[in-house]
ROTIRO-642975 format. One record per residue (C-alpha): x, y, z; residue in three letters; residue number from 1. Coordinates in steps of 0.05 Angstrom, whole numbers, plus 5000, padded with zeros to 4 digits. Last residue first. Layout:
+------+-------+------+--------+-----+
! east ! north !   up ! residu ! num !
+------+-------+------+--------+-----+
!    X !     Y !    Z !    ALA ! NUM !
...
+------+-------+------+--------+-----+
REM end
This chain:
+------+-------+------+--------+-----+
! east ! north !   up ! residu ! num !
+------+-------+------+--------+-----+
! 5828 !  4479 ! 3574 !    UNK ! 220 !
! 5783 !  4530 ! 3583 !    UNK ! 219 !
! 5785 !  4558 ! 3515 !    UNK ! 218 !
! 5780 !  4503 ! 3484 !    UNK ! 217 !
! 5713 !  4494 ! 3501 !    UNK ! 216 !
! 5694 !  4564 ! 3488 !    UNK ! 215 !
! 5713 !  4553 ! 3424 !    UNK ! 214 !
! 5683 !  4498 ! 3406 !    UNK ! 213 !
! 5619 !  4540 ! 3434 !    UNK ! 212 !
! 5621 !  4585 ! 3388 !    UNK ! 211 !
! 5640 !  4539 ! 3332 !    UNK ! 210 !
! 5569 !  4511 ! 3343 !    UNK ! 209 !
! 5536 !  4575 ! 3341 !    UNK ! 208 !
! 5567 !  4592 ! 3272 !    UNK ! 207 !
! 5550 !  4527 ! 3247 !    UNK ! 206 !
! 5475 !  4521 ! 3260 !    UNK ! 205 !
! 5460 !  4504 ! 3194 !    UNK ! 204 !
! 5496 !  4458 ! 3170 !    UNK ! 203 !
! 5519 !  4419 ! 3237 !    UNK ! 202 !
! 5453 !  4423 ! 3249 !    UNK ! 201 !
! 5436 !  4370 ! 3216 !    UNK ! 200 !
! 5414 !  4323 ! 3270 !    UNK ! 199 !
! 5361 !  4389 ! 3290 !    UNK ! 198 !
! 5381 !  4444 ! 3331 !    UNK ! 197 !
! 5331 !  4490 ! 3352 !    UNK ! 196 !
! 5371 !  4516 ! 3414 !    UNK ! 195 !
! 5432 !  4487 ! 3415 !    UNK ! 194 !
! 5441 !  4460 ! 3477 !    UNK ! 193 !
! 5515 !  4444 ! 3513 !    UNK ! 192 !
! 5506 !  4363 ! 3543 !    UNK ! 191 !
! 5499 !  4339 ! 3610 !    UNK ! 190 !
! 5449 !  4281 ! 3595 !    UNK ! 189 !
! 5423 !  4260 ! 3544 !    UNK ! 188 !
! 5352 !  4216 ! 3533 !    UNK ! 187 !
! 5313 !  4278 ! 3527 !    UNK ! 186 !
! 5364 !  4301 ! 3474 !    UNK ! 185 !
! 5321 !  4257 ! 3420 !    UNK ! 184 !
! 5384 !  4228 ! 3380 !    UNK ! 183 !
! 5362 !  4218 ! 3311 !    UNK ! 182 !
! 5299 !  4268 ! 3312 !    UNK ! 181 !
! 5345 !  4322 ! 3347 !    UNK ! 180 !
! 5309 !  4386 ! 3363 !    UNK ! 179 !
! 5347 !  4410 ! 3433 !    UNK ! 178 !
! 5409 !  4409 ! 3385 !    UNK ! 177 !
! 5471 !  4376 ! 3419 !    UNK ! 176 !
! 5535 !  4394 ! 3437 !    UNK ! 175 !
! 5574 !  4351 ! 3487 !    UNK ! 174 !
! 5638 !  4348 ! 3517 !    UNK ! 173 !
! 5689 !  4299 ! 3539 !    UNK ! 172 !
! 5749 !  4282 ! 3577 !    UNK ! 171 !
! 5711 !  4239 ! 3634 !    UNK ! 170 !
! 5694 !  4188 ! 3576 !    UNK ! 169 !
! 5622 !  4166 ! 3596 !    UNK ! 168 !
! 5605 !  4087 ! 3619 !    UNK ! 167 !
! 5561 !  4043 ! 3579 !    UNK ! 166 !
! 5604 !  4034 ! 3517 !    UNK ! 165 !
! 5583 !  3970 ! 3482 !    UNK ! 164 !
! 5567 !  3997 ! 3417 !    UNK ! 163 !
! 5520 !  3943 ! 3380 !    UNK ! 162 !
! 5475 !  4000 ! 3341 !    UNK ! 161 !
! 5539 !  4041 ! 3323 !    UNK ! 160 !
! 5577 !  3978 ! 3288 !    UNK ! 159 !
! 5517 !  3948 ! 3252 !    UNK ! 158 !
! 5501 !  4010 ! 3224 !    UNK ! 157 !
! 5573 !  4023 ! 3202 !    UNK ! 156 !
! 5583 !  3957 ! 3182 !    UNK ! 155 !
! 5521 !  3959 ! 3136 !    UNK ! 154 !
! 5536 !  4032 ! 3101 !    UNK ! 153 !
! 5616 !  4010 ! 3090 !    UNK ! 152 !
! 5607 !  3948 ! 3057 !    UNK ! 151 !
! 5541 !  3987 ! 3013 !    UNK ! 150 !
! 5591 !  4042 ! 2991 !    UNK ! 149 !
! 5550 !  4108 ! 2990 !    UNK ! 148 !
! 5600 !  4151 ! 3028 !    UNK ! 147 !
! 5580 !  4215 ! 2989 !    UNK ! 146 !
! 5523 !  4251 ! 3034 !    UNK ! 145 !
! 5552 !  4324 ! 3040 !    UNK ! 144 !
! 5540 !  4340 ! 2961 !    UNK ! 143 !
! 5485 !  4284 ! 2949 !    UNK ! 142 !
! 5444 !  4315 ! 3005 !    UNK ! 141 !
! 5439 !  4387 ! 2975 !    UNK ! 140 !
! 5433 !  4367 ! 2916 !    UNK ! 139 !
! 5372 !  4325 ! 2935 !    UNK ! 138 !
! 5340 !  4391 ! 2978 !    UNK ! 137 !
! 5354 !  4440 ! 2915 !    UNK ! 136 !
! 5319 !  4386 ! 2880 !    UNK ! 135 !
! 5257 !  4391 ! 2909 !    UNK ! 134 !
! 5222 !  4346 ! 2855 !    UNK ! 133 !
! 5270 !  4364 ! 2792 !    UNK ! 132 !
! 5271 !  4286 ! 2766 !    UNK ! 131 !
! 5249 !  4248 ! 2824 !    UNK ! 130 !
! 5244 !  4178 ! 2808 !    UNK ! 129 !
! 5295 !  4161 ! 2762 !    UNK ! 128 !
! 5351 !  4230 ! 2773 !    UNK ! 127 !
! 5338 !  4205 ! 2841 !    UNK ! 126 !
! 5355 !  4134 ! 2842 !    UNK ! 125 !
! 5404 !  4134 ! 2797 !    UNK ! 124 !
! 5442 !  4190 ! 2837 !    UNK ! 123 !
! 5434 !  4147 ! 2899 !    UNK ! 122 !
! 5461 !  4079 ! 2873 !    UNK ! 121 !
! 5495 !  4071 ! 2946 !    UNK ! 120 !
! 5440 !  4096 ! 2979 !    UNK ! 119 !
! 5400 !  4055 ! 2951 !    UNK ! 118 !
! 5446 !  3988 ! 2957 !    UNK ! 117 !
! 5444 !  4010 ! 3026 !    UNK ! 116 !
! 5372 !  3991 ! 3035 !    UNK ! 115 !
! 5370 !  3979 ! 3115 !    UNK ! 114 !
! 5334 !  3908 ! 3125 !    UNK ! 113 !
! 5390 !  3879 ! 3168 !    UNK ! 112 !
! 5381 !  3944 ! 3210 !    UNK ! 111 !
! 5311 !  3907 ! 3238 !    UNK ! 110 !
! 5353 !  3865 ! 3276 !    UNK ! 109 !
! 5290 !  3858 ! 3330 !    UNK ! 108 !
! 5325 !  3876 ! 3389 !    UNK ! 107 !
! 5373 !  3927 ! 3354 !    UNK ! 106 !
! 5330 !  3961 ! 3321 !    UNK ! 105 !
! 5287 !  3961 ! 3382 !    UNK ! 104 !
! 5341 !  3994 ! 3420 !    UNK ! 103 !
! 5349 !  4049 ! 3356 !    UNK ! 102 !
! 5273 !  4060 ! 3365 !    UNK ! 101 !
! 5274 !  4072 ! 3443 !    UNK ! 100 !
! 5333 !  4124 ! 3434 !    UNK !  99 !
! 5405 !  4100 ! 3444 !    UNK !  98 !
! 5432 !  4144 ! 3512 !    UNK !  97 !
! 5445 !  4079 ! 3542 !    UNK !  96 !
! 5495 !  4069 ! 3487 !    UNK !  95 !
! 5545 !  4125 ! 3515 !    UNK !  94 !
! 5568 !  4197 ! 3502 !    UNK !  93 !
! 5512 !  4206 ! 3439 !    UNK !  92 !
! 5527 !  4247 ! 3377 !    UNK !  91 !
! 5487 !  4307 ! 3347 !    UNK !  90 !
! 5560 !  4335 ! 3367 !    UNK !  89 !
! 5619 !  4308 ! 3398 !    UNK !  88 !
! 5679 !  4344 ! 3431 !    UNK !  87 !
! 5740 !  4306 ! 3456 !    UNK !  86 !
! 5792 !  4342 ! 3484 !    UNK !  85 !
! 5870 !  4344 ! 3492 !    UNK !  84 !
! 5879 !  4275 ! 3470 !    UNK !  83 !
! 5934 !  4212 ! 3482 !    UNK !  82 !
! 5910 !  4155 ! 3436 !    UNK !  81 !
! 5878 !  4096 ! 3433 !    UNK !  80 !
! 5819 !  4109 ! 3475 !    UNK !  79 !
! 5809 !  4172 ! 3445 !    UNK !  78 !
! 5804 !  4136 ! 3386 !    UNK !  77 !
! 5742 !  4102 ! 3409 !    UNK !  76 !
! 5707 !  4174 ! 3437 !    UNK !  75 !
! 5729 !  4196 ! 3363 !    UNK !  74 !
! 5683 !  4143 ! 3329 !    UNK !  73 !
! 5619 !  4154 ! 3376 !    UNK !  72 !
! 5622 !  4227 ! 3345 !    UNK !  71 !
! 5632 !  4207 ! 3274 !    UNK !  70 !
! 5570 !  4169 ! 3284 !    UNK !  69 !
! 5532 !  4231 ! 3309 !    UNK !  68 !
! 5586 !  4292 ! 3285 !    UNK !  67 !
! 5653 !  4285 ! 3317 !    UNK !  66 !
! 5715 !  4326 ! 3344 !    UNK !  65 !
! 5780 !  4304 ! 3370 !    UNK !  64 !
! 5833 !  4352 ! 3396 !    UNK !  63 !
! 5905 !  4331 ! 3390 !    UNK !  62 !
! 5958 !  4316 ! 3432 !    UNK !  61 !
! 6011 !  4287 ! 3392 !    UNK !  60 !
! 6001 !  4322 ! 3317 !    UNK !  59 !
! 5997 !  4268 ! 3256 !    UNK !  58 !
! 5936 !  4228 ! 3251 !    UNK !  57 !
! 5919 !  4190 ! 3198 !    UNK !  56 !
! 5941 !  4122 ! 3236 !    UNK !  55 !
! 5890 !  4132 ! 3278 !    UNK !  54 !
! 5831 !  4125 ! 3233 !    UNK !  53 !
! 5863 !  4059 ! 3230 !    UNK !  52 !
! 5868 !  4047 ! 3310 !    UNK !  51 !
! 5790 !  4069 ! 3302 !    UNK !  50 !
! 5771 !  4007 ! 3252 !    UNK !  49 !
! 5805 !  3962 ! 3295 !    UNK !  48 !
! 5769 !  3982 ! 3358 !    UNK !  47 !
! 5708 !  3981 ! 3315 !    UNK !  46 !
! 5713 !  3911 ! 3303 !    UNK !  45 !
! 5721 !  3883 ! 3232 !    UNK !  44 !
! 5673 !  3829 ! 3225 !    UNK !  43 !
! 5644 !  3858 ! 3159 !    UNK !  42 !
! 5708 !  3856 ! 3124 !    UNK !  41 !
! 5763 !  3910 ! 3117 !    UNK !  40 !
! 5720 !  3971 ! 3123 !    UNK !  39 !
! 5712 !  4023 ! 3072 !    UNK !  38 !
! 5752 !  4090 ! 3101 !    UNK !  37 !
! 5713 !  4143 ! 3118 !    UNK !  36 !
! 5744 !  4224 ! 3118 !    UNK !  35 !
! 5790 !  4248 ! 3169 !    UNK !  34 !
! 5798 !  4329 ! 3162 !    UNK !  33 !
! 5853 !  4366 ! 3194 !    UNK !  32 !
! 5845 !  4441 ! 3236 !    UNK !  31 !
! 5896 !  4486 ! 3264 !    UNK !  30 !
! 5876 !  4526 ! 3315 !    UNK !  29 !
! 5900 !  4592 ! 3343 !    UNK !  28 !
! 5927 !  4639 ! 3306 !    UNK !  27 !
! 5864 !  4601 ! 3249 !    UNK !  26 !
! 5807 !  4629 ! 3293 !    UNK !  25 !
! 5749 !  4572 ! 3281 !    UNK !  24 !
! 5693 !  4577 ! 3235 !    UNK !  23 !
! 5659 !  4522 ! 3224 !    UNK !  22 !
! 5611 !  4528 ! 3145 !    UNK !  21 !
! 5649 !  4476 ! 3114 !    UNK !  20 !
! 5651 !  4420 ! 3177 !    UNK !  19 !
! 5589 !  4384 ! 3122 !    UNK !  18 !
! 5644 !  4380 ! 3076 !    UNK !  17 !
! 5682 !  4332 ! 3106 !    UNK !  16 !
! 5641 !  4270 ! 3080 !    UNK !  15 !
! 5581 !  4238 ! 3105 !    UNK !  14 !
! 5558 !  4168 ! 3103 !    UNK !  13 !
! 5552 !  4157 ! 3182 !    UNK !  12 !
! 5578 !  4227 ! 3202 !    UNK !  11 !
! 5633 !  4268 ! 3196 !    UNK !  10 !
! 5707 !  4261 ! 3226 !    UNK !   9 !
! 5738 !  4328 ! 3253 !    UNK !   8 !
! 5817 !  4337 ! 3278 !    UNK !   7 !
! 5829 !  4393 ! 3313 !    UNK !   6 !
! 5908 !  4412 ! 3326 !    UNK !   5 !
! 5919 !  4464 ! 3376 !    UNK !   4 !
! 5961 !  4524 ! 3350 !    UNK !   3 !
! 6028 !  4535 ! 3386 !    UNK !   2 !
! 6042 !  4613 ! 3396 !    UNK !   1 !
+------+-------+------+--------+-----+
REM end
């Protein structure tokens, strides 16, 4: 039997890790990991970016599957490439679904005051400030949170807050938690619901979101 190739790319500033806890049935899928890469310069375009993210792939045909900025990410390559599905999750199919705040963002170029140099000098930061104040939450974040280059933090919000896509990709699918803080799913539309998912629910709502991968791919 031929598997079907997944490919999975995190979100903004995560690493693979956070796909840890999916559980997919290995007769029939196969499943590859594409972590960040730093951009090239500022100016480099998304479409760029994605043709690189492109060149990691090695299976014709694959399926593409991405968490909230990841998710935006694999509708681009999709572009490039012939695909089998697209899946995102926490993610949003278009920017009219962009919540009120993130349009303001935008308007008012508010992201040009995002601290990345704090994200990037996380551990400092915390081991600082914070000492053992909820640490089990801090670990937590520094283990799935790792792409803390300051390049990479500014293009990506740049990139995601000016995406021009206004029409959805007909070979997609959508699962999204019902509590999402990033991506408020009253501004979806046709998407699977996870009931009492929040933007991280890719943690801890894993076993129902491989569920449904499955039943995705299933149909196909």
């Amino acid at each position: 039997m031929t598997k079907t190739h997944i490919y999975f790319v995190p979100g903004l500033a995560a690493n693979t890790k956070i796909f840890e806890h999916i559980q997919l049935d290995a007769n029939n899928y196969e499943c590859h990991f594409l972590e960040w890469k730093i951009p090239l310069s500022q100016n480099e375009s998304i479409e760029a970016y994605a043709q690189r993210m492109c060149h990691e792939i090695q299976h014709k045909n694959p399926v593409l599957i991405g968490v909230s900025f990841g998710g935006v990410m694999v509708q681009e390559m999709s572009k490039l490439i012939t695909c089998k599905k697209v899946i995102i999750i926490s993610s949003i199919k278009s920017n009219l679904e962009f919540p009120k705040r993130l349009k303001f963002a935008l308007l008012t170029k508010a992201y040009k005051l995002f601290p990345a140099k704090f994200i990037e000098n996380l551990d400092a930061y915390i081991d600082y400030f914070l000492g053992d104040f909820q640490q089990k939450k801090i670990e937590t974040y520094k283990k799935y949170m790792s792409v803390r280059n300051a390049d990479y933090l500014h293009w990506a919000i740049y990139t995601i807050l000016h995406w021009k896509q206004t029409e959805i990709l007909s070979n997609i699918s959508h699962i999204h938690g019902d509590n999402d803080s990033v991506f408020p799913s009253k501004h979806l539309s046709n998407f699977i619901k996870i009931e009492g998912g929040t933007h991280a629910m890719i943690l801890i709502k894993a076993r129902k979101i491989s569920i449904e991968i499955d039943k995705i791919l299933t149909c196909l």
